[in-house]
C-alpha positions as CSV (number, residue, x, y, z in Angstrom):
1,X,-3.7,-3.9,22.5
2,X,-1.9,-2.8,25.3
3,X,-0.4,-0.2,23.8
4,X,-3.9,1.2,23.1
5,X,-5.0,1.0,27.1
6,X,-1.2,2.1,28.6
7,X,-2.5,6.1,28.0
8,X,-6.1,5.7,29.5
9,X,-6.6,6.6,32.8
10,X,-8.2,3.7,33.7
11,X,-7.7,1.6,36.8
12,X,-5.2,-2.0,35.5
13,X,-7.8,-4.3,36.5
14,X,-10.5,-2.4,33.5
15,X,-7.4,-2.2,31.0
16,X,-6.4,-6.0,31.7
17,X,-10.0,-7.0,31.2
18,X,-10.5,-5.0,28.2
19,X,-7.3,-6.5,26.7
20,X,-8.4,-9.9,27.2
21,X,-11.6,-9.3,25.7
22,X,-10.1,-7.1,22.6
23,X,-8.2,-10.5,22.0
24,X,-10.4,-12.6,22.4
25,X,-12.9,-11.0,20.5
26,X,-10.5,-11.1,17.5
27,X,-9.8,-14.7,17.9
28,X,-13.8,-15.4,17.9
29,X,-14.3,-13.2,15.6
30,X,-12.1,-14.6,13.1
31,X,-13.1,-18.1,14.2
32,X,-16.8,-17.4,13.5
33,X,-16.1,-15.8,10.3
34,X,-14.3,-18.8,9.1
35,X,-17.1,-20.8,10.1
36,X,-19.9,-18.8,8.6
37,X,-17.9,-18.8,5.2
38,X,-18.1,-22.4,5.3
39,X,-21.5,-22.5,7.0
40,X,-22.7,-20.6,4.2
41,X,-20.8,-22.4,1.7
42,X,-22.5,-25.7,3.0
43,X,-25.9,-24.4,2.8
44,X,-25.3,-23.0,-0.5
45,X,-24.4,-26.3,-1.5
46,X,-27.4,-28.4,-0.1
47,X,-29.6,-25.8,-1.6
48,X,-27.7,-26.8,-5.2
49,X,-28.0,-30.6,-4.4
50,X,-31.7,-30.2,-3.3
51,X,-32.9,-27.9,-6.4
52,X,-31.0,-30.7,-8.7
53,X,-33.1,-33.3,-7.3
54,X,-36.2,-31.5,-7.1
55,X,-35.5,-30.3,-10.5
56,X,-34.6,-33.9,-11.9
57,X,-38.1,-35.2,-9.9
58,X,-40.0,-32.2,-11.4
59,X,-38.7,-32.9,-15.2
60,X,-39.3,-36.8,-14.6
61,X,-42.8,-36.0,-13.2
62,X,-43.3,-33.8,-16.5
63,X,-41.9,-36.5,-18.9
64,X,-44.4,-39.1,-17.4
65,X,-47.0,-37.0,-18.0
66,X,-45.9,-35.9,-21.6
67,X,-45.0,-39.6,-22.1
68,X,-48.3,-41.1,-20.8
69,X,-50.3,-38.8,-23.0
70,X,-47.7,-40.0,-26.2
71,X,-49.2,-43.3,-25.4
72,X,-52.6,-42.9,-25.2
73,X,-52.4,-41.3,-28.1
74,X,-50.3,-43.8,-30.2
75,X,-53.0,-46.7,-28.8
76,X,-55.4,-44.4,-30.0
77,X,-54.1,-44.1,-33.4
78,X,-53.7,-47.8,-34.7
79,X,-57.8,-47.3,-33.7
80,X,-58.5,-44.3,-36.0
81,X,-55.8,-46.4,-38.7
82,X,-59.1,-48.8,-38.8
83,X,-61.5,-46.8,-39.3
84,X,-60.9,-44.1,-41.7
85,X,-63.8,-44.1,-43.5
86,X,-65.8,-43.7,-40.6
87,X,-66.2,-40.6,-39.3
88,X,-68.5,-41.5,-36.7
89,X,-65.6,-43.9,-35.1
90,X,-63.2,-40.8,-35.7
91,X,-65.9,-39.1,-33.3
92,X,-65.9,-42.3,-30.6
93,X,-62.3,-42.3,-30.7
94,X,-61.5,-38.6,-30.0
95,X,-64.0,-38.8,-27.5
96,X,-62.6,-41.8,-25.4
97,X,-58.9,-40.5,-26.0
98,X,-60.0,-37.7,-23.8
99,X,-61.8,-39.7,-21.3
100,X,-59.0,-42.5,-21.1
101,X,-56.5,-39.8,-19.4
102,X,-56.9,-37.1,-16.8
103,X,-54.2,-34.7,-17.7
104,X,-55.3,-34.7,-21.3
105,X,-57.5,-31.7,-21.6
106,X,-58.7,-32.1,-25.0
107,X,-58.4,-34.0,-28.4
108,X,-58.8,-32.8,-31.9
109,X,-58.8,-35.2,-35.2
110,X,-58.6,-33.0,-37.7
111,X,-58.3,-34.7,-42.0
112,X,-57.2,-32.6,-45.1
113,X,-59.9,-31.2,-46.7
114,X,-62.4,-33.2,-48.4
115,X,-60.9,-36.2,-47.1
116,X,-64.3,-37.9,-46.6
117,X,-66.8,-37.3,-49.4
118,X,-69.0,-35.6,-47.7
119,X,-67.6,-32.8,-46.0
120,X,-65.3,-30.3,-47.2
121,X,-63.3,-29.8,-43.3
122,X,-63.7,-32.4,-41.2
123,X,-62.5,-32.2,-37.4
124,X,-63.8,-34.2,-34.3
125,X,-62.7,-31.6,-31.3
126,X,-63.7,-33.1,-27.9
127,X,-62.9,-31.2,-24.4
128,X,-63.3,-31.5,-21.0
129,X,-66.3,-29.0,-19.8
130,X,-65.9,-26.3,-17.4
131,X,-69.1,-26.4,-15.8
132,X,-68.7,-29.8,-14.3
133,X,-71.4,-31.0,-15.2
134,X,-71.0,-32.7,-18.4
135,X,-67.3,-34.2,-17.9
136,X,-66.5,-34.1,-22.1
137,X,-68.4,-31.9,-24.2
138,X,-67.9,-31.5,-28.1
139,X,-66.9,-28.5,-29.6
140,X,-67.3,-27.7,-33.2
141,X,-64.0,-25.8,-33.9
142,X,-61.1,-24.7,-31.7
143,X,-59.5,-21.2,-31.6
144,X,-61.0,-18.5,-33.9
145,X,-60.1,-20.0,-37.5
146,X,-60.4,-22.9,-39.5
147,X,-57.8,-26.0,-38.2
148,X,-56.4,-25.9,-41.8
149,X,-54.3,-22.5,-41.3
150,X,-53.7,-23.4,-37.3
151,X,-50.1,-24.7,-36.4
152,X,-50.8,-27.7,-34.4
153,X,-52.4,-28.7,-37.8
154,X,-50.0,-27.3,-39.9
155,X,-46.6,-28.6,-38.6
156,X,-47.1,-31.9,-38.1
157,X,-48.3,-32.1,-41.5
158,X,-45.5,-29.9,-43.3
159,X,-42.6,-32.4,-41.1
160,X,-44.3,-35.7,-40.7
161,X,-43.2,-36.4,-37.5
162,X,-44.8,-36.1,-34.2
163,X,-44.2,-33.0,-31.7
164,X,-45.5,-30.8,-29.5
165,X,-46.9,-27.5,-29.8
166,X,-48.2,-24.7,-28.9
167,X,-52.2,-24.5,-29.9
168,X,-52.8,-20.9,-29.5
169,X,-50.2,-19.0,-30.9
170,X,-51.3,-16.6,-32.6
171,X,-55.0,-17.0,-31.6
172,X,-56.3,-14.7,-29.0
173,X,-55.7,-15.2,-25.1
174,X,-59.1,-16.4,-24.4
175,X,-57.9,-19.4,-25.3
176,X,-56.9,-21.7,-22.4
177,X,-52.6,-21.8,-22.0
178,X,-52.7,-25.6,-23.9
179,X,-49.6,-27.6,-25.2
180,X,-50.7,-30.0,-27.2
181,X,-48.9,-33.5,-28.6
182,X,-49.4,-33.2,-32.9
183,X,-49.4,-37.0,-34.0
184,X,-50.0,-37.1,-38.2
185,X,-51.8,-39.8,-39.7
186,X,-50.5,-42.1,-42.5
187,X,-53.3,-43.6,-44.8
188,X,-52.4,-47.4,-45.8
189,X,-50.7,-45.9,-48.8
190,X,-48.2,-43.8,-46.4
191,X,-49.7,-40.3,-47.5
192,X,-50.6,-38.0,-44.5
193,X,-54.1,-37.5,-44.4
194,X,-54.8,-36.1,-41.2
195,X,-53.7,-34.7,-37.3
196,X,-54.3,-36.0,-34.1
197,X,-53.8,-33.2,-31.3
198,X,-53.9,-34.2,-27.6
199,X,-54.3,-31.2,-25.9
200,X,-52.4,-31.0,-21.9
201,X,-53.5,-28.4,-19.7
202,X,-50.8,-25.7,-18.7
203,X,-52.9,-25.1,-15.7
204,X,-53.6,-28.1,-14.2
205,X,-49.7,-29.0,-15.4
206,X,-49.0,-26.5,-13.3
207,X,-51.0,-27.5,-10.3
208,X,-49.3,-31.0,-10.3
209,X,-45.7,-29.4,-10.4
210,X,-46.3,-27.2,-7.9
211,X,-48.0,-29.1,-5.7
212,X,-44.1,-30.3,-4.0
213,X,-42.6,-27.3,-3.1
214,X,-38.6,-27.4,-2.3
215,X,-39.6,-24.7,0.4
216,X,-42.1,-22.7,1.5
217,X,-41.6,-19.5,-1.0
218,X,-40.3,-21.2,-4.3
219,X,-42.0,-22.6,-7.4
220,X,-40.7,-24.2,-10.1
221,X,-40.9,-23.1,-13.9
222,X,-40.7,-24.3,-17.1
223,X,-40.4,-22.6,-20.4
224,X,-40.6,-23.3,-24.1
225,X,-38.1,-22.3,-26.4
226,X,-39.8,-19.3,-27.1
227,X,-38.9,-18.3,-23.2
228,X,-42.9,-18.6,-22.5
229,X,-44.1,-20.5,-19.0
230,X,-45.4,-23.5,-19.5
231,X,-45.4,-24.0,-15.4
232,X,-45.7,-21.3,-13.2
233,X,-47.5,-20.6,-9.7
234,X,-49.5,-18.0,-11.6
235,X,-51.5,-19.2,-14.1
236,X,-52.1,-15.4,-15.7
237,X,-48.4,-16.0,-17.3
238,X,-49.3,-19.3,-19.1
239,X,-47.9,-18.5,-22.5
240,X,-49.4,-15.3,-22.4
241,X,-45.3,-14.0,-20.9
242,X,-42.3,-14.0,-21.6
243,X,-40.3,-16.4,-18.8
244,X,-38.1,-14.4,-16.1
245,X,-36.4,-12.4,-18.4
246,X,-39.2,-10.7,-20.1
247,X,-37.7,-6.7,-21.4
248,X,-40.8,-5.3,-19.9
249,X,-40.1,-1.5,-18.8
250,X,-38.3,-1.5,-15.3
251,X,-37.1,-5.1,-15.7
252,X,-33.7,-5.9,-14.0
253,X,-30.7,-6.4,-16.3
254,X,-30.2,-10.3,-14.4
255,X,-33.5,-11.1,-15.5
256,X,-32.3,-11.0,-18.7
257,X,-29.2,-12.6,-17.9
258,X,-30.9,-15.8,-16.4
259,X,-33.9,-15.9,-19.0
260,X,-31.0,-16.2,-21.6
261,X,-29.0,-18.6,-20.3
262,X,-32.3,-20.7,-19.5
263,X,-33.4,-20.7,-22.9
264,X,-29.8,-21.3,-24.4
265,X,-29.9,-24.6,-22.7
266,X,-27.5,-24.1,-20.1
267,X,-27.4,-25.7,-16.8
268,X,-26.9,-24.0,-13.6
269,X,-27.9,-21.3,-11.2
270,X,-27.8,-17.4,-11.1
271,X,-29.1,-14.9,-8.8
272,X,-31.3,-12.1,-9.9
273,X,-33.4,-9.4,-8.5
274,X,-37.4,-9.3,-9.3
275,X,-40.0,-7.1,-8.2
276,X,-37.2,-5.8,-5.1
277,X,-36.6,-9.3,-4.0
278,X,-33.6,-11.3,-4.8
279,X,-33.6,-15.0,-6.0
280,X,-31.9,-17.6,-7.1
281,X,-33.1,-20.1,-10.1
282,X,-31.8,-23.4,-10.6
283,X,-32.0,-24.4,-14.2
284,X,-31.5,-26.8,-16.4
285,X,-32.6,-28.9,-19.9
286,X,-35.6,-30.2,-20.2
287,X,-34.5,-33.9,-21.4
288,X,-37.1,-36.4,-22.0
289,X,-36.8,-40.3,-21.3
290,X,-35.4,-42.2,-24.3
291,X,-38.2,-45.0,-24.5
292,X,-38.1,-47.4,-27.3
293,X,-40.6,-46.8,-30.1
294,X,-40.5,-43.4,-28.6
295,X,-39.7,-40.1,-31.2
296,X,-37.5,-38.0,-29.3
297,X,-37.0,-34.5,-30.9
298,X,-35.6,-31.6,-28.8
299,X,-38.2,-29.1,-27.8
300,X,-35.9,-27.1,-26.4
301,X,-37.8,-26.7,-22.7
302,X,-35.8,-25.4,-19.6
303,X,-37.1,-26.7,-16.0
304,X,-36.0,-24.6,-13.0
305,X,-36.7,-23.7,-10.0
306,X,-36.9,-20.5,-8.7
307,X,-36.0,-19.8,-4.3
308,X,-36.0,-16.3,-2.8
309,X,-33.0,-15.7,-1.2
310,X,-34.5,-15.6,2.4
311,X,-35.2,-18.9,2.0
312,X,-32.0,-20.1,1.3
313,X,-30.3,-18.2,3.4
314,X,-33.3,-17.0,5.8
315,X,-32.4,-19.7,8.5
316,X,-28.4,-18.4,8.0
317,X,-29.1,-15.1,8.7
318,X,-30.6,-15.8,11.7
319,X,-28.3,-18.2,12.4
320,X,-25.6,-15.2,12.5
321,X,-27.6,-12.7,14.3
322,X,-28.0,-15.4,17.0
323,X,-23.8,-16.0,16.7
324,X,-23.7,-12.2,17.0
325,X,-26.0,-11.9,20.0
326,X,-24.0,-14.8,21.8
327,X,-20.6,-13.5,21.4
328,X,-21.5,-10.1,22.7
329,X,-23.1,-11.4,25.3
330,X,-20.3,-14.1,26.5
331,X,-17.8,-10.9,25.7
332,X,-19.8,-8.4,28.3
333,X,-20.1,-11.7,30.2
334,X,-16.0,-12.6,29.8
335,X,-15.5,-8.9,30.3
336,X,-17.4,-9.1,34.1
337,X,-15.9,-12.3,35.0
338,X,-12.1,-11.1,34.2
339,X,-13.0,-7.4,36.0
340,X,-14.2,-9.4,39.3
341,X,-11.3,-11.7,38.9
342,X,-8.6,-9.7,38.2
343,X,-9.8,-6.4,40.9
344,X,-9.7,-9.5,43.2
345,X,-6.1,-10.8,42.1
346,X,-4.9,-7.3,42.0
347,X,-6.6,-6.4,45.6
348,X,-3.0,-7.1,47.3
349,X,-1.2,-4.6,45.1
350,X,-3.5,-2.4,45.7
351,X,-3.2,-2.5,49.3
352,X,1.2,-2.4,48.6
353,X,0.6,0.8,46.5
354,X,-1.4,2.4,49.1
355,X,1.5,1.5,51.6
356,X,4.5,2.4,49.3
357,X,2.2,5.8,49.6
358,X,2.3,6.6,52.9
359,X,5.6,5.5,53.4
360,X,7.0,7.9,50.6
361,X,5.1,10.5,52.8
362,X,7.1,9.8,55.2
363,X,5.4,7.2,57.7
364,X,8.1,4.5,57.3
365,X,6.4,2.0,60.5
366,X,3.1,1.8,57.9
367,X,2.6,-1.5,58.2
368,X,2.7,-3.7,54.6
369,X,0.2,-6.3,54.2
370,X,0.9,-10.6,54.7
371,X,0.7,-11.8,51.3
372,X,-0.9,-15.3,51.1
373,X,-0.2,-15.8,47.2
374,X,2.9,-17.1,45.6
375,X,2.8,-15.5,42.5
376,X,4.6,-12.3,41.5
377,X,2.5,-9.9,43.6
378,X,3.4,-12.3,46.8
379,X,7.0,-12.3,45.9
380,X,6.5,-8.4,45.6
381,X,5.0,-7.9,48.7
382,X,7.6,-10.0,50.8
383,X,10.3,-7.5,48.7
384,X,8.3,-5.0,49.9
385,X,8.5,-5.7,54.1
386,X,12.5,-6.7,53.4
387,X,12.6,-2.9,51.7
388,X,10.9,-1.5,54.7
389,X,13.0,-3.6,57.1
390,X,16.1,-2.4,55.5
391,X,15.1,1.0,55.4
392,X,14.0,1.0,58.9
393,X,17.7,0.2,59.9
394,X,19.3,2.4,58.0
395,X,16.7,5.1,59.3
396,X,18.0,4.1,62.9
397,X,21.9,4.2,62.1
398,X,21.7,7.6,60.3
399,X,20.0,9.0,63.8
400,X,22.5,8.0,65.6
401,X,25.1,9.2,63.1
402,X,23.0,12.4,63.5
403,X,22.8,12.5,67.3
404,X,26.5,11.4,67.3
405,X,27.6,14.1,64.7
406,X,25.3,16.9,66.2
407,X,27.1,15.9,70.3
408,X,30.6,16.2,68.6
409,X,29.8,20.0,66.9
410,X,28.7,20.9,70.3
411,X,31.8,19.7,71.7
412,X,33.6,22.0,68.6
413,X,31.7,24.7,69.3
414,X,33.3,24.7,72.7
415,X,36.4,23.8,71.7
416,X,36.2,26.5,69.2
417,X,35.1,29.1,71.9
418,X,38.6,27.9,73.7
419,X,40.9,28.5,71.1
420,X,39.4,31.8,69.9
421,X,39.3,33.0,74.0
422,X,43.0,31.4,73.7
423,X,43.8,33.4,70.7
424,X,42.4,36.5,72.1
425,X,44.8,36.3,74.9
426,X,47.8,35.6,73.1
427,X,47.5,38.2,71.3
428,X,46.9,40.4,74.9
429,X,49.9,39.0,76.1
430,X,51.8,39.2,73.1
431,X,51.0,42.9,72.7
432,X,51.6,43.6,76.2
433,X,55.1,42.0,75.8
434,X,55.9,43.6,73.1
435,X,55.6,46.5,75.5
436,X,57.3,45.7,78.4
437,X,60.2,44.8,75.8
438,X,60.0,48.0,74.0
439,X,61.6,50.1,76.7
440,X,64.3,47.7,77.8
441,X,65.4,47.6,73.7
442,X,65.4,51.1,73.6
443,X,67.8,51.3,76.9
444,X,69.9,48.7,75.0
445,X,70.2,50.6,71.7
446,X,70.8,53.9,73.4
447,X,73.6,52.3,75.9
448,X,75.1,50.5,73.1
449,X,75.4,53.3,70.8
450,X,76.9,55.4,73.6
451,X,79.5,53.0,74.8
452,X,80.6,52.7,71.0
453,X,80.9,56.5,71.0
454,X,82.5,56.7,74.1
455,X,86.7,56.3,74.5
456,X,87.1,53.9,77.1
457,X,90.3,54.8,77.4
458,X,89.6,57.8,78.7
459,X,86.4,57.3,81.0
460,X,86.3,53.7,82.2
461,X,84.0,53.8,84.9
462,X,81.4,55.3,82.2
463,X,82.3,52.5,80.3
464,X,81.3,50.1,83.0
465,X,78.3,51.8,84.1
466,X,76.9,51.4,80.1
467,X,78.0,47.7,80.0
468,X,76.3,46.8,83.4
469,X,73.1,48.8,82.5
470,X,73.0,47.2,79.0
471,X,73.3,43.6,81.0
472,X,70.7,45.2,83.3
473,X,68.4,45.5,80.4
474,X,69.5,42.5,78.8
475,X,68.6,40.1,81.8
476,X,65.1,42.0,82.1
477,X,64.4,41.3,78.1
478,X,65.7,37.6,78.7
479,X,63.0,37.2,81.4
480,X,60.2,38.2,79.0
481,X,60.8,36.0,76.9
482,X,61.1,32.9,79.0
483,X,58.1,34.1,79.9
484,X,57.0,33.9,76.6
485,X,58.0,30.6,76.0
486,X,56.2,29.3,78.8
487,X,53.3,30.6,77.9
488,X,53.7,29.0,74.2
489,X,54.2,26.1,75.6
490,X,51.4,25.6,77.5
491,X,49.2,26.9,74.7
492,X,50.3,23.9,72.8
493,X,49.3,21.4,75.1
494,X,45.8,23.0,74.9
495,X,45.5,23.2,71.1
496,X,46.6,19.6,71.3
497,X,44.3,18.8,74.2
498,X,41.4,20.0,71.9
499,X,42.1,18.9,69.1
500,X,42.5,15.6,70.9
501,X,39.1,15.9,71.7
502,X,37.8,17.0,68.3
């Protein structure tokens, strides 16, 4: 992260801060992602525990009901098992059947023809009225045929055992969504003779189901093995539709998917999308309670339950958004606290940068700061005043290097203007003794060569007068250069003189 903030021209105390926010919205970040997963992963699985219970409650409230109704209906039968020649018991006995449970909506007694003697079909079909004001009314037929060719009639007889059906298959949908327990009669000679059909409400089943709700948007279900509702918030689908995976036009593949495994008999949960929503149904088997004297048979029922996914994870959601809101809030809060704290911590260097400036400009007496931290920037600072100490010295001993070094050049200047004025004269002198020695050479050559011409022999007092003259001449060219010497001498001692003094 640093390496990201080195290049922006930001002040340290912003890129500090917005380093230590970077990281520590990674850190949080992970932290509450690893604490949503399980979050979610918790809720997921209370949802699971709740729908299993709910579902186990909703199947055992079913199975009481279903299992109530087989009784009543067994109590009633050993009645009819008396009375089989009279039909007019057969008519007090369907009639109290109904009245002697609430959830049993009607009850049909139905013998093969011409059973009794006098009529050719004979059925006792009681129901409870509509209209409230008569609670049981009796009906002359159910559905729109004879019993003889309905299935509730049919299948009990064909199998000899006891189950329950579906009443109106195959009728026409004005008939009300029934399932009805088919109980077959045994004369005392063990032939079937006849059906008894307890008919349960699908509607008010229903309304007892759904009166608990596992939360405020779901609804449990139930279908047959057919995949038709047998419970269901709206009573329209009653076994009238297919359960949630009907193949109407537009229906959503998962739909499928979950109506199949529903009505396989599998047990467990699947999300699917309905209408634009999602859900999620909990399913499972519809087992009934093994009671003794009780003839279990598999009807082949799934229970679930169905949630929309905001209720499940509607609180969760939030829950994050919340998260969400709180972290970017305590970052831009964590990101204002570490500004104000670290401008402050960093107000010292600050003020030693804005020094070291002016004294790079060249006011070296800028005064640096008292540091009243022990941290690096107070170590710094005190490195700082020992810097400007040091350099203040040295600043002092290279002036007075300079003021020495600039006195001495003056006094080489001079010097200088000695020696060359010294030079200049010598070089006077020695031209001007080079002429004054010219002529006396001359005199010597010319003597010389004329006494080695001349015979001495015969002119002796020439001979003389030459050898004085040339010792004349000689004495005069020996004086110049004492002379000479002298003055060599002498400009010695000055060039050592000076350069004593340089």
């Amino acid at each position: 992260m640093l390496r990201l903030t080195r290049n922006l021209t930001i002040p340290l105390s912003v890129r500090l801060s917005v380093t230590i926010v970077s990281a520590m919205s990674v850190l949080l970040m992970a932290s509450l992602a690893v604490m949503l997963y399980y979050s979610r992963k918790v809720v997921k699985e209370e949802t699971l525990e709740k729908a299993s219970q709910t579902l186990e409650a909703m199947v055992q409230r079913i199975d009481n009901i279903l299992m109530g109704v087989e009784q009543s209906t067994g109590n009633v039968y050993f009645v009819v098992l008396s009375h089989l020649d009279r039909p007019d018991m057969i008519d007090v006995c369907c009639r109290e059947l109904v009245a002697s449970n609430p959830y049993i909506a009607g009850c049909a007694i139905a013998f093969e023809p011409h059973f009794f003697e006098d009529h050719d079909l004979f059925m006792s079909y009681y129901r409870r009225s509509d209209d409230g004001m008569t609670p049981i009314v009796k009906c002359d037929s159910f559905g729109d045929g004879p019993y003889t060719g309905q299935e509730w009639y049919t299948a009990p007889m064909q199998s000899g055992y006891p189950c329950w059906l579906n009443p109106a298959k195959g009728m026409s949908e004005k008939v009300e969504p029934l399932n009805t327990f088919c109980l077959p009669i045994y004369n005392i000679e063990g032939r079937r003779v006849g059906v008894i059909g307890v008919d349960v409400s699908l509607s008010l089943l229903s309304r007892i189901v759904l009166e608990t709700k596992p939360s405020p948007n779901s609804y449990c279900t139930l279908l047959d093995a057919e995949g038709l509702y047998m419970v269901h918030p709206d009573s329209r689908k009653l076994r009238y539709e297919r359960g949630v995976y009907q193949t109407a036009i537009g229906a959503d593949s998962s739909v499928v998917e979950v109506g199949k495994a529903m009505v396989s008999g599998e047990t467990g949960y699947r999300p699917f999308r309905m209408d634009g929503k999602d859900y999620y149904v909990f399913y499972k088997p519809f087992k009934r309670s093994a009671v003794p004297g009780r003839y279990l048979s598999d009807l082949g029922w799934s229970a679930g339950i169905i949630y929309p996914k905001d209720d499940i994870f509607g609180e969760y959601n939030r829950l994050i958004y919340y998260v969400l809101a709180i972290a970017i809030a305590g970052m831009a809060l964590l990101y204002v606290l570490s500004r104000l704290v670290i401008h402050r911590q960093l107000l010292p260097l600050r003020q030693l940068t804005h020094a070291a400036g002016r004294i790079a400009e060249g006011h070296y007496d800028e005064p640096i700061p008292e540091s009243r931290q022990q941290d690096e920037i107070g170590c710094l600072q005190e490195d700082f005043q020992q810097m400007q100490s040091a350099l203040a010295n040295h600043r002092t001993e290279l002036q007075q290097s300079l003021t020495t070094l600039k006195n001495k050049g003056e006094e080489l200047h001079i010097a200088y203007d000695k020696a060359k004025k010294a030079d200049s004269v010598k070089v006077a002198f020695l031209h001007h003794m080079t002429n004054q020695m010219v002529r006396p050479s001359q005199a010597v050559c010319m003597d010389v060569d004329a006494l080695c011409h001349l015979d001495v022999g015969k002119d002796p007092q020439k001979a003389a007068r030459l050898a004085d003259d040339i010792a004349e001449q000689g004495k005069v060219i020996t004086g110049l250069l004492n002379d000479l010497l002298k003055i060599a001498e002498e400009a010695d001692v000055t060039r050592k003189e000076v350069t004593d003094e340089a």
